[in-house]
VEXDREN-2710 file (C-alpha; in Angstrom, 1 decimal):
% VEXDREN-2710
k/r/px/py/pz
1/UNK/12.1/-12.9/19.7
2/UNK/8.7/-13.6/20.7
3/UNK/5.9/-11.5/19.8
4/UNK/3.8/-10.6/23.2
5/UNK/-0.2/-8.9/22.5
6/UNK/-3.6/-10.0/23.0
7/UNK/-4.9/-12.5/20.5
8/UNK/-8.7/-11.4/21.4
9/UNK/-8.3/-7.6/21.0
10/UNK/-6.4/-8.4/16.9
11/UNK/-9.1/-10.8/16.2
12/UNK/-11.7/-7.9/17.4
13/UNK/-10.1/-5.5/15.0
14/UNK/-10.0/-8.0/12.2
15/UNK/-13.8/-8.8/12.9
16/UNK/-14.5/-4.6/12.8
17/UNK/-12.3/-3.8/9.8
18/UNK/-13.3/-6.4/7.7
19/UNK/-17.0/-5.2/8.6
20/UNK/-16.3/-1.7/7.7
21/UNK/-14.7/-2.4/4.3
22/UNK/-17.5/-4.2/2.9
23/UNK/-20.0/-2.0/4.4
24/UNK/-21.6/-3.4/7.2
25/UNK/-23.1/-2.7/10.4
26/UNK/-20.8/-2.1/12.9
27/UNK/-21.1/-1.1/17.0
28/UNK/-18.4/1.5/16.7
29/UNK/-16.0/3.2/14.5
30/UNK/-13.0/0.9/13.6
31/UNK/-9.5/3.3/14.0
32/UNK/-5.5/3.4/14.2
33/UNK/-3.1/5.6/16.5
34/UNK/0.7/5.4/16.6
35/UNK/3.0/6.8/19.1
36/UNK/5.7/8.5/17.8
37/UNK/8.7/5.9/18.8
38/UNK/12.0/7.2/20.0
39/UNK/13.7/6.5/17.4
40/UNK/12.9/4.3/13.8
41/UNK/14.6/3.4/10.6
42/UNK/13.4/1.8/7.7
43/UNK/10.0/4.1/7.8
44/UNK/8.9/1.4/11.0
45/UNK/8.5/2.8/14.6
46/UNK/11.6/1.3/16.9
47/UNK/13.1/-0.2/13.9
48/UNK/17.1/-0.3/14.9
49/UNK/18.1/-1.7/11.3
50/UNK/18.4/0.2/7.5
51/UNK/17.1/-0.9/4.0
52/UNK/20.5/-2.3/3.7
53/UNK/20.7/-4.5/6.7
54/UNK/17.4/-5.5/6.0
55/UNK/17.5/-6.8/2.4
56/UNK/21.1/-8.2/3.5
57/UNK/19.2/-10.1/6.4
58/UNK/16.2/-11.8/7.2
59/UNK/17.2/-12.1/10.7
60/UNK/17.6/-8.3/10.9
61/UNK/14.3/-7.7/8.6
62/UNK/12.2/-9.7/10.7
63/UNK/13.6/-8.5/14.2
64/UNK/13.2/-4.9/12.8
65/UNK/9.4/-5.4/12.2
66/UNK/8.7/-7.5/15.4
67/UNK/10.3/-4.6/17.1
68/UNK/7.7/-2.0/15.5
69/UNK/4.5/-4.5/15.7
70/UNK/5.8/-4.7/19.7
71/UNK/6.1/-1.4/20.4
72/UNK/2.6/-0.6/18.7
73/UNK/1.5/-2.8/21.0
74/UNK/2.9/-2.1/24.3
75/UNK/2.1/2.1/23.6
76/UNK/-1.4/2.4/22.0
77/UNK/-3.2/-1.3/22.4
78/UNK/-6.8/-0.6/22.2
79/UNK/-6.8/0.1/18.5
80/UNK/-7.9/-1.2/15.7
81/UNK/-4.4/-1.9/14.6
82/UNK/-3.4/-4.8/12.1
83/UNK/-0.1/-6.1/12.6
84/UNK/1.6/-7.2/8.9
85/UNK/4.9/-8.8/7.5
86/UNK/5.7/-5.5/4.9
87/UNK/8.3/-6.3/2.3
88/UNK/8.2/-2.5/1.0
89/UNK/11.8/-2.7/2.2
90/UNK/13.1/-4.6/-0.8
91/UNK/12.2/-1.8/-2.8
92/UNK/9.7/-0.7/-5.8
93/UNK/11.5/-2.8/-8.3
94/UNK/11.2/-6.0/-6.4
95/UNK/9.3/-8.1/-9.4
96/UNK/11.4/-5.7/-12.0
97/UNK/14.9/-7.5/-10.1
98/UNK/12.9/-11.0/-10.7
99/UNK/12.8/-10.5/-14.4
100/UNK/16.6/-9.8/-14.2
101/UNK/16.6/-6.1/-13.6
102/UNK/19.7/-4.9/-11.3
103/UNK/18.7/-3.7/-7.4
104/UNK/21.3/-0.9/-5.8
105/UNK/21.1/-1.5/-2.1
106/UNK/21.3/1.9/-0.2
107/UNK/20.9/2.5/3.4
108/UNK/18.1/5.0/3.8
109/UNK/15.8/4.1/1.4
110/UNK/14.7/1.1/-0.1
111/UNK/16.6/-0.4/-3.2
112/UNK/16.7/1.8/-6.3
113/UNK/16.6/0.1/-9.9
114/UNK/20.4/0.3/-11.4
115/UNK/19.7/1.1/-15.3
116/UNK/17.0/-0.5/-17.7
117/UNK/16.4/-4.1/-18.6
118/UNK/15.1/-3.3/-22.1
119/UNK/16.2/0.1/-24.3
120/UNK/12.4/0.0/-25.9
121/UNK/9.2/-1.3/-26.5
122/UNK/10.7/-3.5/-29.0
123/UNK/13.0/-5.3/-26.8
124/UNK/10.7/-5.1/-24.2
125/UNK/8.6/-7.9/-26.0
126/UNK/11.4/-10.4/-25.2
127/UNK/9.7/-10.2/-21.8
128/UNK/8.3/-13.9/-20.5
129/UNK/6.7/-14.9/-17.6
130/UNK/8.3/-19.0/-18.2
131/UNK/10.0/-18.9/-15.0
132/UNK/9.6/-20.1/-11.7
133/UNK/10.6/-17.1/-9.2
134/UNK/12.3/-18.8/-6.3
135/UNK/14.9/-19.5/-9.2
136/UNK/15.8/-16.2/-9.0
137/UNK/17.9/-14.2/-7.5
138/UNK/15.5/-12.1/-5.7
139/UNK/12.9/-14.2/-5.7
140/UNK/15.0/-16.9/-3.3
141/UNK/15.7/-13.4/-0.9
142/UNK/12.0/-12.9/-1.2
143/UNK/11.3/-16.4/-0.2
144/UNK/13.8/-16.7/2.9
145/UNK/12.4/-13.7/4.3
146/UNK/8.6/-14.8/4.0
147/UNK/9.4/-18.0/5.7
148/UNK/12.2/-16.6/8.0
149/UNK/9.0/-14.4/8.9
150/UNK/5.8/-17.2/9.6
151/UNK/8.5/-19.1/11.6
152/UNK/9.1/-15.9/13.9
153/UNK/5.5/-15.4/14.4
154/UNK/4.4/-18.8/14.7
155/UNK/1.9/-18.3/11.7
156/UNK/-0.5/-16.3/13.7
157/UNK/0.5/-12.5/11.7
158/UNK/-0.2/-12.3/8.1
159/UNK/1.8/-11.6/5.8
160/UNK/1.7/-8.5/3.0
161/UNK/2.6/-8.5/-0.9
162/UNK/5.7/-7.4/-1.7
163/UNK/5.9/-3.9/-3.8
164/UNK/5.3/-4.7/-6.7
165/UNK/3.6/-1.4/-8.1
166/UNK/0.9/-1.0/-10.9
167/UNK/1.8/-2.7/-14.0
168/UNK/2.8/0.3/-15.3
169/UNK/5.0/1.2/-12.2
170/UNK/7.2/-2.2/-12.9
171/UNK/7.1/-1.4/-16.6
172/UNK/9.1/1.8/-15.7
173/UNK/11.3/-0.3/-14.1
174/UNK/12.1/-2.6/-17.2
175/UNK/12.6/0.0/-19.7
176/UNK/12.8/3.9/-19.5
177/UNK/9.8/5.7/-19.0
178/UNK/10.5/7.9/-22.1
179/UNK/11.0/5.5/-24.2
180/UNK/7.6/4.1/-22.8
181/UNK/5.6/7.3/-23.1
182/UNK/6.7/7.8/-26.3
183/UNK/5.6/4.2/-27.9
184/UNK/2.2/5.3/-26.3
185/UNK/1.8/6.9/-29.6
186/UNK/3.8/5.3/-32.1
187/UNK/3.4/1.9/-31.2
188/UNK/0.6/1.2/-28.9
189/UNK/0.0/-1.8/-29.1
190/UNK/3.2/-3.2/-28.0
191/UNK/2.7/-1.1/-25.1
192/UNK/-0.4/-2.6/-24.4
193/UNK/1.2/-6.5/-25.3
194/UNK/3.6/-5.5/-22.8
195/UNK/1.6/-4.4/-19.8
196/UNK/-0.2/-7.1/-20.4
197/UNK/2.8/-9.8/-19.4
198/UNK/4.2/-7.8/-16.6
199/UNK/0.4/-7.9/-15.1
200/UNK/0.7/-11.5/-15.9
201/UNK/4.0/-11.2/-13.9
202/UNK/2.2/-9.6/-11.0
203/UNK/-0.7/-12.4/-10.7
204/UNK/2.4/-15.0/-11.6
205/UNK/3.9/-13.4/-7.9
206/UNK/0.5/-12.9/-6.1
207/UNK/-0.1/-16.9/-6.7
208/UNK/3.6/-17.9/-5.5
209/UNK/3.5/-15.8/-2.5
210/UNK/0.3/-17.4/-1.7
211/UNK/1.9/-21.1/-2.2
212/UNK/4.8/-19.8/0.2
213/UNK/2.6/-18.0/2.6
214/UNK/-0.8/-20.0/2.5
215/UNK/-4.5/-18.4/1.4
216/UNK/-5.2/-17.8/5.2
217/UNK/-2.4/-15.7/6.3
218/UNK/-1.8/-14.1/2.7
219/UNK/-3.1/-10.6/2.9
220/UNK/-3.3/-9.3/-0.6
221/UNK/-4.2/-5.4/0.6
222/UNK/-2.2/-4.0/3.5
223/UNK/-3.9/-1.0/3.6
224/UNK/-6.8/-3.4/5.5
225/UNK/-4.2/-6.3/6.1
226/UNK/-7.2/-9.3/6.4
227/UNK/-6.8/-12.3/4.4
228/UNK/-9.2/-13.1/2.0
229/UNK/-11.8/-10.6/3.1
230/UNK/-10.5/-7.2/1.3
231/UNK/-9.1/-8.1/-2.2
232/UNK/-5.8/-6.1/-3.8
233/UNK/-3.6/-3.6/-2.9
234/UNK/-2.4/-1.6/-6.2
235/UNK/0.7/1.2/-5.6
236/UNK/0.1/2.9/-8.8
237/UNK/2.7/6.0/-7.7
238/UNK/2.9/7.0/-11.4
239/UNK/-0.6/8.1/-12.0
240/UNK/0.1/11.5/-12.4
241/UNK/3.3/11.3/-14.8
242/UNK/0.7/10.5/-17.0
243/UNK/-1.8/12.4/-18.9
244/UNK/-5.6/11.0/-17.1
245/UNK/-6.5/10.0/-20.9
246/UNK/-3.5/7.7/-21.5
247/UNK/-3.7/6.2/-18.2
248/UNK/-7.4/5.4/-18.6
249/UNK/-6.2/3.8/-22.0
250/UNK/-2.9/2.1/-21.1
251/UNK/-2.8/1.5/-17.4
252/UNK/-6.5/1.4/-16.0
253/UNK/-7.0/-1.9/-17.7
254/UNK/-4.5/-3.8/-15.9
255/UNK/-5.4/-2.4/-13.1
256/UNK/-9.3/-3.1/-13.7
257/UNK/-8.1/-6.5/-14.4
258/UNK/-6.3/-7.5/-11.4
259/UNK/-9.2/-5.6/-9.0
260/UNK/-11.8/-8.3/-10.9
261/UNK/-9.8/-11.2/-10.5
262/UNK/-8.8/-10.3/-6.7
263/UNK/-12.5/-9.3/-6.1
264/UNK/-11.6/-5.9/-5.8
265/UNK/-9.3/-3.5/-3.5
266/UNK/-7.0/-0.7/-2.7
267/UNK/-5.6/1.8/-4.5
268/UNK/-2.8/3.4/-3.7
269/UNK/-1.2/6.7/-4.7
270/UNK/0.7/9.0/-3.5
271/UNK/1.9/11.1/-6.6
272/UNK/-1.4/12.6/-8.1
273/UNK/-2.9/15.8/-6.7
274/UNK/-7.1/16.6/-6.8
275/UNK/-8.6/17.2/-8.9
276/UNK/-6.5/16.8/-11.9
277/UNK/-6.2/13.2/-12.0
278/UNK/-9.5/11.4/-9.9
279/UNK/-10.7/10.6/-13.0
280/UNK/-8.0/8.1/-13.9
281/UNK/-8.2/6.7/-10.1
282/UNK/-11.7/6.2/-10.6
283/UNK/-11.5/4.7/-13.7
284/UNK/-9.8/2.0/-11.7
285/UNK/-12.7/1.1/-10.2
286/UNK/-10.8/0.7/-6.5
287/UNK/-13.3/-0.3/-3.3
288/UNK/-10.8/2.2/-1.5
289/UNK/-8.3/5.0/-2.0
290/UNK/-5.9/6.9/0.2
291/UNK/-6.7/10.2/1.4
292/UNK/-3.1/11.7/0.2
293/UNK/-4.5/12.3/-3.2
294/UNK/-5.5/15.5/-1.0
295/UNK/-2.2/16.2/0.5
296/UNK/-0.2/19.9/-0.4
297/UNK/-0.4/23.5/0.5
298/UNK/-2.8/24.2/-1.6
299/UNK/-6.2/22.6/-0.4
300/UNK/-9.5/24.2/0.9
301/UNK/-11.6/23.3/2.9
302/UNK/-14.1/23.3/-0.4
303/UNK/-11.4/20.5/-2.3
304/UNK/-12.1/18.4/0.3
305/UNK/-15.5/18.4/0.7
306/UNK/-15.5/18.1/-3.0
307/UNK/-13.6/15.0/-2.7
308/UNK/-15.6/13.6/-0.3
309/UNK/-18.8/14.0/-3.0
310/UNK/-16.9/12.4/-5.2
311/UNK/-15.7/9.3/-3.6
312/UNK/-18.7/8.9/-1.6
313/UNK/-21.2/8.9/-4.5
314/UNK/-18.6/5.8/-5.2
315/UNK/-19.4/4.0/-2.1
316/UNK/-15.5/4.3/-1.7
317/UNK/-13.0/3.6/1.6
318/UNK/-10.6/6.2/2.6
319/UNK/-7.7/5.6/4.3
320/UNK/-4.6/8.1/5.6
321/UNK/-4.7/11.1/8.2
322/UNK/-7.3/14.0/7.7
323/UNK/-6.0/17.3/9.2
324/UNK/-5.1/21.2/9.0
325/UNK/-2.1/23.1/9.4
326/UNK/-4.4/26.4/9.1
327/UNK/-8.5/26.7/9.0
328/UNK/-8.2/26.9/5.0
329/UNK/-5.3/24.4/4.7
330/UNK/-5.0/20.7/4.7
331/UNK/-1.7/18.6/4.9
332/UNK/-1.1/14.8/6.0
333/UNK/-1.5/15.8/10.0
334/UNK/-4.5/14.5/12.0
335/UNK/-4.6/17.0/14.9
336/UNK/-6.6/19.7/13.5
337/UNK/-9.9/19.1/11.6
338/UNK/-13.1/20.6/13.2
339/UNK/-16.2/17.8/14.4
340/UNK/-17.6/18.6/11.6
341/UNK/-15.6/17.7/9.1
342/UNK/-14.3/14.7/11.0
343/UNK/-17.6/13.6/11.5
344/UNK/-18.2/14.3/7.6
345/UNK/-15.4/12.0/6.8
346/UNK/-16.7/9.2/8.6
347/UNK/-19.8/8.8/7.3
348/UNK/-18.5/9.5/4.1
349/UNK/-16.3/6.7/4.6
350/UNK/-13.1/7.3/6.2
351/UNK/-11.2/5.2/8.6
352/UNK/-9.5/7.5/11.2
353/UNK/-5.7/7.2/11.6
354/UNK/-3.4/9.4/13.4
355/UNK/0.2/9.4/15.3
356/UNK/1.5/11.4/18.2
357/UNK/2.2/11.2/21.3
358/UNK/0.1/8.7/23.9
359/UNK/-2.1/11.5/25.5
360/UNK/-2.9/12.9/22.2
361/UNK/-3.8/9.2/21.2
362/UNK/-6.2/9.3/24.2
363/UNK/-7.5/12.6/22.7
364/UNK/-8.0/11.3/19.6
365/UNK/-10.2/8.4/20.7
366/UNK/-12.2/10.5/22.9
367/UNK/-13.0/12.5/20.1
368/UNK/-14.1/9.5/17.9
369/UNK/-16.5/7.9/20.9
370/UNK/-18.7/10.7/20.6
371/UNK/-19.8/9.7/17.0
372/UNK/-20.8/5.8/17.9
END
């Protein structure tokens, strides 16, 4: 299946994005729109195949997201849309399954880990990173669909990290998080020791995917999918099971370690609610964030502006959908935030995103011309 869109108009958006993200001028403001498809599995527009059929075959995998990056491109193509191999359909505990960890293949959601590698901290030290991963299990699936992948595209669409979380997201996935909590306090630093080697693990995958994929199609942070030009995408989906003081102690690190060696990056995070827990985001020292942190019922117009101080005073990126189901309440829609507060959010720093159909697409981008 052959990939059909305009070479000129991706390379534009790679040229404006990449711009944006490290600050500089640029002639216009870089967005994203997505219509709605007709029907999509696997979380990817016009996708015909499950998580199942996916992890079971590369062929189906790859035709699933060649599908989705097509029909972006036939419905909304004058966007600043970034096509990108995404591998978030082997599942959260992708490098967990690579240590040895048992994957449960479902059909609507990606796999699930089946039980606990390690019973506690203690065995958790057993943990080693003297392995190569394409002699694992999942590592050769991993590799098969990579490659299955750059031959499809003819090299030309980069390809994304696999999900591998925050180091303390795979560490959940190695031993329970209980049991992990708990040794916070009685034996921290065997926590620490072990955090330590599953970040190892995560540089140890970041470095083989980039000897599969090669440095100039390897894009580290999907969230701005541009090799080499936008460092590290963290999913640290756990922030907020955490108290912000032994995250800044346990997890931040790691986190703070991998942003420095990747020269910065993304995170992500879709758990943790504002206010109660920007502090431990922050203390990550991302380049950007997602906007999500600010999804719920229960937002005013003030939280948001409040955020927007916040992660502007940080010379921050935001990325997600800004919008209002009421004029007091914000959810994850796009359709209904005033000029003003659009126009707030891009200065502050916000790269606008937003699905529906095509003529609200058109909408959209009329709306964003006005603020060149």
């Amino acid at each position: 299946m052959k990939l059909n869109f305009n070479k000129d108009r991706l390379a534009e958006a790679m040229d404006i994005r990449a711009r944006w993200y490290r600050h500089e001028k640029t002639d216009r403001i870089p967005f994203t729109f997505s219509v709605h498809a007709p029907f999509a599995n696997a979380w990817m527009g016009n996708n015909p195949y499950n998580f199942k059929e996916m992890c079971e075959s590369s062929k189906k995998a790859v035709e699933g997201m060649i599908l989705s990056m097509q029909y972006q491109f036939d419905t909304f193509p004058d966007c600043d849309y970034i096509p990108a191999m995404t591998l978030y359909y082997m599942g959260e505990g992708i490098l967990a399954s690579i240590y040895g960890a048992e994957q449960h293949l479902v059909e609507r959601d990606p796999p699930y880990t089946k039980g606990r590698l390690f019973p506690d901290i203690y065995e958790a030290q057993k943990i080693s990173n003297d392995f190569e991963i394409e002699d694992t299990k999942w590592g050769r699936i991993l590799k098969e669909h990579v490659l299955c992948f750059m031959d499809a595209t003819h090299g030309e669409i980069p390809v994304g990290p696999p999900d591998y979380q925050s180091p303390y997201g795979t560490a959940t996935k190695l031993m329970p998080n209980e049991e992990l909590m708990i040794a916070m306090y009685e034996e921290p630093e065997l926590v620490h020791i072990f955090l330590e080697r599953v970040t190892d693990g995560i540089i140890k995958l970041t470095e083989t995917m980039e000897k599969w994929v090669g440095s100039g199609l390897y894009a580290k942070n999907l969230s701005n999918p541009i090799p080499g030009k936008c460092g590290f995408l963290i999913w640290d989906d756990y922030i907020s099971v955490l108290t912000p003081k032994l995250h800044m102690e346990f997890c931040a690190p790691q986190n703070r370690r991998l942003f420095e060696k990747y020269g910065g990056g993304h995170l992500h995070t879709c758990g943790p609610y504002f206010p109660g827990y920007i502090d431990a985001c922050l203390a990550c020292n991302p380049d950007s964030m997602d906007i999500s942190i600010m999804r719920g019922m229960g937002k005013t117009r003030e939280d948001m502006y409040k955020f927007l101080e916040i992660t502007s005073a940080r010379n921050m990126r935001l990325f997600g959908w800004l919008g209002a189901n009421d004029e007091h309440v914000f959810n994850n829609a796009w359709q209904n935030p005033d000029d003003d507060m659009m126009q707030a959010f891009i200065k502050g720093g916000w790269m606008p995103s937003g699905s529906g159909t095509y003529e609200e697409g058109l909408t959209f981008k009329e709306r964003l011309e006005q603020w060149k």
